[in-house]
C-alpha positions as CSV (number, residue, x, y, z in Angstrom):
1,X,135.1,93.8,102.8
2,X,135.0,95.0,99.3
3,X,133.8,91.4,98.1
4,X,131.0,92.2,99.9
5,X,130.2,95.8,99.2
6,X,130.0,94.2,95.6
7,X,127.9,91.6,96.4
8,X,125.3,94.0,97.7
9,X,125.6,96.3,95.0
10,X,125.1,93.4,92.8
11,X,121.9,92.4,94.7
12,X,120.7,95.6,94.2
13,X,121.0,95.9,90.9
14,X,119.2,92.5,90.4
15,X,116.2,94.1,92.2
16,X,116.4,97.0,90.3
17,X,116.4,94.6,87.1
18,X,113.5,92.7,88.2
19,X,112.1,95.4,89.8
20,X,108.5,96.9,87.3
21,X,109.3,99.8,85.5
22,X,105.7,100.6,84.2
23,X,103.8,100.1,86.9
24,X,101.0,101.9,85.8
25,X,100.5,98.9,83.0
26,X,98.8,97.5,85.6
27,X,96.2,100.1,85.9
28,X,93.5,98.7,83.5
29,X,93.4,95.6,85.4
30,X,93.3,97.4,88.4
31,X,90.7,99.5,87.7
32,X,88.7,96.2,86.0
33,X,89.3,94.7,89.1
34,X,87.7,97.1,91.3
35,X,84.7,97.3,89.1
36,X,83.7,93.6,88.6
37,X,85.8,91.8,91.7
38,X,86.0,93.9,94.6
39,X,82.8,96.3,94.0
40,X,80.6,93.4,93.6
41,X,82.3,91.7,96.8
42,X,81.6,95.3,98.8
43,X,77.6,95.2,97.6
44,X,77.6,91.1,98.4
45,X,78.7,92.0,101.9
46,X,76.5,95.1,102.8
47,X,73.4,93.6,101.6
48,X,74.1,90.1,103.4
49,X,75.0,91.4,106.9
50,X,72.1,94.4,106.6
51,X,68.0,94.9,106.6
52,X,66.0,96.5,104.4
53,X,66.4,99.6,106.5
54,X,70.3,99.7,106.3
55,X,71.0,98.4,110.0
56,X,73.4,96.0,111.1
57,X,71.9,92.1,111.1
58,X,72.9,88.5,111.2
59,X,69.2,87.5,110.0
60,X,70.0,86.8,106.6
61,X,72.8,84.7,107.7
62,X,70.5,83.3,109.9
63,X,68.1,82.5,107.2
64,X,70.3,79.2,106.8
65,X,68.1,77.9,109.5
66,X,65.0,77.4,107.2
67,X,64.2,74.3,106.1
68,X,64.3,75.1,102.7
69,X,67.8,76.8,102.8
70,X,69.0,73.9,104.8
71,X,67.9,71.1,102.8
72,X,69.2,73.0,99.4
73,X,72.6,73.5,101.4
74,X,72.5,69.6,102.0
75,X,71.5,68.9,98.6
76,X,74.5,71.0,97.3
77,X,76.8,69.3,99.5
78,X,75.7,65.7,98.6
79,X,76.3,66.9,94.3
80,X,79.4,68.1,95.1
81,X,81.0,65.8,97.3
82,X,79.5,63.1,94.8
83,X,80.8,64.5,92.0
84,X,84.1,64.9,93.4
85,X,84.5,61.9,94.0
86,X,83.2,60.5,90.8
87,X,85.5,62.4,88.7
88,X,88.7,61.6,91.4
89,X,88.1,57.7,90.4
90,X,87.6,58.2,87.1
91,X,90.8,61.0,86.4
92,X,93.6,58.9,89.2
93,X,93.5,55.8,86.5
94,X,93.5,57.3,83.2
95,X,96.1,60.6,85.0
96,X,98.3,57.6,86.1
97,X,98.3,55.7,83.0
98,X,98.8,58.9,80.5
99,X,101.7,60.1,83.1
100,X,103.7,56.8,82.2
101,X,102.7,57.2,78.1
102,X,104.0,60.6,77.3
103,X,103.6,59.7,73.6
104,X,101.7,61.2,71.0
105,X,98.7,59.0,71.6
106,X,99.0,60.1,75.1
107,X,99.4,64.2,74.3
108,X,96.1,63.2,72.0
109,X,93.8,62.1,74.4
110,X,94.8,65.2,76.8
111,X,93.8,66.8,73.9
112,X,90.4,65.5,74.0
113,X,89.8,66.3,77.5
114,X,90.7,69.8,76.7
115,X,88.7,69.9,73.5
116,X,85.3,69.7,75.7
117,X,86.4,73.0,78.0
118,X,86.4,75.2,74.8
119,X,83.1,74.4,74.2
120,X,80.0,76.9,75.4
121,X,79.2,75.5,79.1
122,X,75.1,75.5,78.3
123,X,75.9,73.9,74.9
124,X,77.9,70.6,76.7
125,X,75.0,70.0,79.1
126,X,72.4,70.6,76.3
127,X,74.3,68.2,74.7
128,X,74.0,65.7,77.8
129,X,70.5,66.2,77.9
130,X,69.8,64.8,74.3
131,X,71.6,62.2,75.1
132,X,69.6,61.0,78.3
133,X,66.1,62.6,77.8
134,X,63.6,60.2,77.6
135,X,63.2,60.4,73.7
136,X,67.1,60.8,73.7
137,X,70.0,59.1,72.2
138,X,70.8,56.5,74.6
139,X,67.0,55.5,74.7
140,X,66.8,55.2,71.0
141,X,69.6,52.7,71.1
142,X,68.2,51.1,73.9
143,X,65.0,50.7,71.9
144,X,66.3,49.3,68.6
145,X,68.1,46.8,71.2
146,X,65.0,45.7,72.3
147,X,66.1,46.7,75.8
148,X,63.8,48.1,78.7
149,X,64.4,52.3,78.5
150,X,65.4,54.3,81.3
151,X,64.5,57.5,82.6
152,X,67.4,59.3,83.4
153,X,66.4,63.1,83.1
154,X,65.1,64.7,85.9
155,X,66.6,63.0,88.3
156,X,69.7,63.0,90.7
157,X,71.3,60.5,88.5
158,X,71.3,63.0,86.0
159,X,72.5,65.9,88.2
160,X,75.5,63.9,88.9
161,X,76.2,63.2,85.4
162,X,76.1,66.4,84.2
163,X,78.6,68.1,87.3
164,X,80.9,64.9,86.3
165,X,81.0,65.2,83.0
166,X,81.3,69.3,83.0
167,X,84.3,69.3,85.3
168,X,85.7,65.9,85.0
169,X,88.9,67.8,83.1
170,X,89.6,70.5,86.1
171,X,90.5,66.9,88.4
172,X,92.2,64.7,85.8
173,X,94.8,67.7,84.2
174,X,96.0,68.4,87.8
175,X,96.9,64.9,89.0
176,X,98.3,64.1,85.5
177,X,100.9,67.6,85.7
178,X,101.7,66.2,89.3
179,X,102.4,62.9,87.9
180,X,104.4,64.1,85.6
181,X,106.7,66.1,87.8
182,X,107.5,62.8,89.5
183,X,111.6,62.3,88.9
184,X,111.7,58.9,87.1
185,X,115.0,57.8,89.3
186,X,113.1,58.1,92.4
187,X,110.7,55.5,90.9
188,X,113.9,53.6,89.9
189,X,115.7,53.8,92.6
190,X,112.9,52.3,94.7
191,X,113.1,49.2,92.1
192,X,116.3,49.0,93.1
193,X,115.9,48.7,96.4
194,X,113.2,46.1,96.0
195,X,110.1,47.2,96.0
196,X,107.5,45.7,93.7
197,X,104.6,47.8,91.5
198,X,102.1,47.6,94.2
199,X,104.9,49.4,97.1
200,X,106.3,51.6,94.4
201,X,102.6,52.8,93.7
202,X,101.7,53.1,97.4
203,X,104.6,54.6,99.2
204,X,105.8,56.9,95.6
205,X,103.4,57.5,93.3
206,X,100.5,58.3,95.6
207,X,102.0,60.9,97.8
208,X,103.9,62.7,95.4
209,X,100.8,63.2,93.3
210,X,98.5,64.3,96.6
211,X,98.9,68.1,95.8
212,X,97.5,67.2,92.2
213,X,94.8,65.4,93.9
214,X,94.0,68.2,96.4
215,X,94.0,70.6,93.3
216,X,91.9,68.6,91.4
217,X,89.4,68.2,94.3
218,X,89.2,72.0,95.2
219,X,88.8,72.6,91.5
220,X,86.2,70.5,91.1
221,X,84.2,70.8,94.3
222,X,84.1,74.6,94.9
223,X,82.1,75.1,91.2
224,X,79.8,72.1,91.8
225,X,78.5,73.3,95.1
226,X,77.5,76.4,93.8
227,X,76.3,75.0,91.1
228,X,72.5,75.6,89.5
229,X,71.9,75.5,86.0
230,X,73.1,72.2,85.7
231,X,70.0,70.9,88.0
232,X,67.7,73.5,86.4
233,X,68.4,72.0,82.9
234,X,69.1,68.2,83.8
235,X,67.1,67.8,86.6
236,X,63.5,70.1,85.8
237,X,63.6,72.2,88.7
238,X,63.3,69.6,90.9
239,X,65.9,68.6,92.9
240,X,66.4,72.7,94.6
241,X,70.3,73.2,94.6
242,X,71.5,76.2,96.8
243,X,72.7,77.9,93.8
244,X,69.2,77.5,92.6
245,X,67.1,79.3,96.0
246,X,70.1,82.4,96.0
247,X,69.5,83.2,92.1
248,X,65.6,82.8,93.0
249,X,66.1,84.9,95.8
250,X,68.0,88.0,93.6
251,X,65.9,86.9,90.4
252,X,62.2,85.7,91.8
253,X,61.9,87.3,95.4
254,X,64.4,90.1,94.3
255,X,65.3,89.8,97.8
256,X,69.2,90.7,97.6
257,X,69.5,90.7,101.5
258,X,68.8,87.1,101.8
259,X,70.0,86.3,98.6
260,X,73.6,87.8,99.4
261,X,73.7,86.2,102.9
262,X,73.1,82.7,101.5
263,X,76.0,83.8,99.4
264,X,78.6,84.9,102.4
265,X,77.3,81.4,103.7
266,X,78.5,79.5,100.8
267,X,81.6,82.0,100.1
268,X,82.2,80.5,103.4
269,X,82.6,76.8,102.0
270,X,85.0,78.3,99.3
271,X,87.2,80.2,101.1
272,X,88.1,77.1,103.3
273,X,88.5,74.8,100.2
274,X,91.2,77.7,98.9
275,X,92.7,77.7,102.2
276,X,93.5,73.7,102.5
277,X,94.3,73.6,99.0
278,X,97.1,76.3,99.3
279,X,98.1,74.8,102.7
280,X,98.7,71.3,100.8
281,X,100.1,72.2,97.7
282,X,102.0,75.3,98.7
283,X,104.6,75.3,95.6
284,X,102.1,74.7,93.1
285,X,102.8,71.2,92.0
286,X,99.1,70.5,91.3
287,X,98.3,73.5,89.2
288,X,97.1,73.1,85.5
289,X,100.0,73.5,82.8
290,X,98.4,74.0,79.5
C-alpha cells in the first residue's frame, strides 16, 4: 500500500514537473493567432455562406456549378494531381538511394534540395521562366546546337514544371526521413531469411516508408491545387487555375461572397488531405527533420 501511495505521489510530481509554469508565454501567439488565423477563418466563413444583404445562403457555394468555376476546379485538380505525381517519381529514387548513402556526399545533395526553399518563391519561378521563355536559356542552347526551339512558356507544360520544381523538396525530405527511420536489422534479417533486393524492396522498404510518402503527397498536393501565381507567371493567364478566378473574384470583381465560397469549397479539398494524412502517419514518421 505504501509502494503505491508513492508511486502516485511520484506521478504527480512528474506532472507537476512537466506541467507549464508560464502559461501566459503563450499569449503573444495566442493573441497573433486570433488576429491572422482564426479572424480571417471567421470573415472567410460569414462571407461564403451569406448574400450581400447578410442572410443565410448556399449560392456562393453553389457558384461551383458554373462552367467557369468548374472547369478552373478541374484544371486545378489535373496540376496538382500531376505534379504530385511528378515529384513522387522523381523524390522515391533519389530518397531511396540517399537513405542508403548517409555520407557526406549524401548530407550535401540534401543540402541542395534545401538550398532552393530559402530562396524568395517569385524569384525561383522567375528564374524558371528565363530558362524556358522563348528567347530563354534552354532555347539559346538549343539554337547554337542547331536544334529545332521549343515553346515551352505559356503552356501546361510549363505550369507543371514550375509546381514540380517549386515543391519537389516538400515530397523527397519526407520519404528520405522515413527511410531513414527504417531499423537496418529488419532489412538484414529479411536477407537472412532469404529474400533477394527485389522482395526486401517490396515487402520492407515500401511500406515502411508509406507514411513518408503520404506526407510528401499531402505536402505537395494541398499547395499546388491552390495554386495561382505559378500559372499567372508561367503560363500568361491562360490556362485559369482556381486559385486564379477566387483572387480575381476578391481582387477584379471584389466580390468577397463568391470569392470566399470558392474558398470553403477548396478548404474542403484541404481538410480531407490533412485528415488521411494524419490517419496514415499518425506517429509522425513522415514529418520533415531539418
Amino acid at each position: 500500500m505504501s509502494n503505491l501511495f508513492a508511486r502516485r505521489e511520484q506521478s504527480r510530481s512528474v506532472e507537476r514537473h512537466n506541467s507549464p509554469r508560464h502559461p501566459w508565454l503563450a499569449g503573444p501567439y495566442i493573441f497573433w493567432a486570433a488576429g491572422f488565423i482564426v479572424l480571417p477563418l471567421v470573415l472567410v466563413f460569414y462571407y461564403g455562406l451569406s448574400g450581400p444583404d447578410g442572410t443565410f445562403t448556399l449560392a456562393n457555394l453553389a457558384a461551383i456549378a458554373q462552367p467557369i468555376f468548374r472547369n478552373a476546379l478541374g484544371q486545378s485538380l489535373l496540376i496538382s494531381f500531376g505534379t504530385t505525381a511528378i515529384c513522387l517519381v522523381l523524390a522515391y529514387p533519389l530518397a531511396y538511394i540517399l537513405s542508403k548513402n548517409r555520407s557526406r556526399s549524401g548530407a550535401f545533395i540534401i543540402i541542395l534540395i534545401v538550398l532552393p526553399m530559402w530562396i524568395n518563391f517569385l524569384l525561383r519561378i522567375l528564374a524558371v521562366q528565363m530558362l524556358i521563355a522563348n528567347n530563354g536559356i534552354i532555347n539559346m542552347i538549343l539554337g547554337h546546337l542547331g536544334l529545332a526551339q521549343m515553346r515551352l512558356i505559356n503552356t501546361r507544360a510549363a505550369i507543371f514544371l514550375g509546381t514540380a520544381y517549386d515543391y519537389f523538396p516538400f515530397m523527397v525530405l519526407p520519404i528520405y526521413n522515413a527511410m531513414c527511420k527504417i531499423d537496418h536489422d529488419i532489412i538484414e534479417a529479411a536477407h537472412d531469411l532469404g529474400a533477394n533486393a527485389l522482395t526486401t524492396f517490396r515487402r520492407i522498404i515500401v511500406p515502411l516508408s508509406l507514411p513518408g510518402v503520404i506526407s510528401g503527397i499531402i505536402m505537395v498536393f494541398i499547395p499546388s491545387i491552390s495554386e495561382f501565381a505559378i500559372a499567372d507567371i508561367l503560363g500568361g493567364s491562360r490556362i485559369l487555375l482556381f486559385g486564379n478566378v477566387i483572387e480575381q473574384e476578391f481582387n477584379m470583381s471584389n466580390d468577397w461572397h463568391t470569392g470566399s465560397g470558392l474558398s470553403l469549397i477548396l478548404m474542403v479539398f484541404i481538410i480531407i488531405s490533412m485528415i488521411v494524412m494524419h490517419r496514415v502517419d499518425k506517429d509522425g514518421e513522415g514529418q520533415i527533420i531539418w
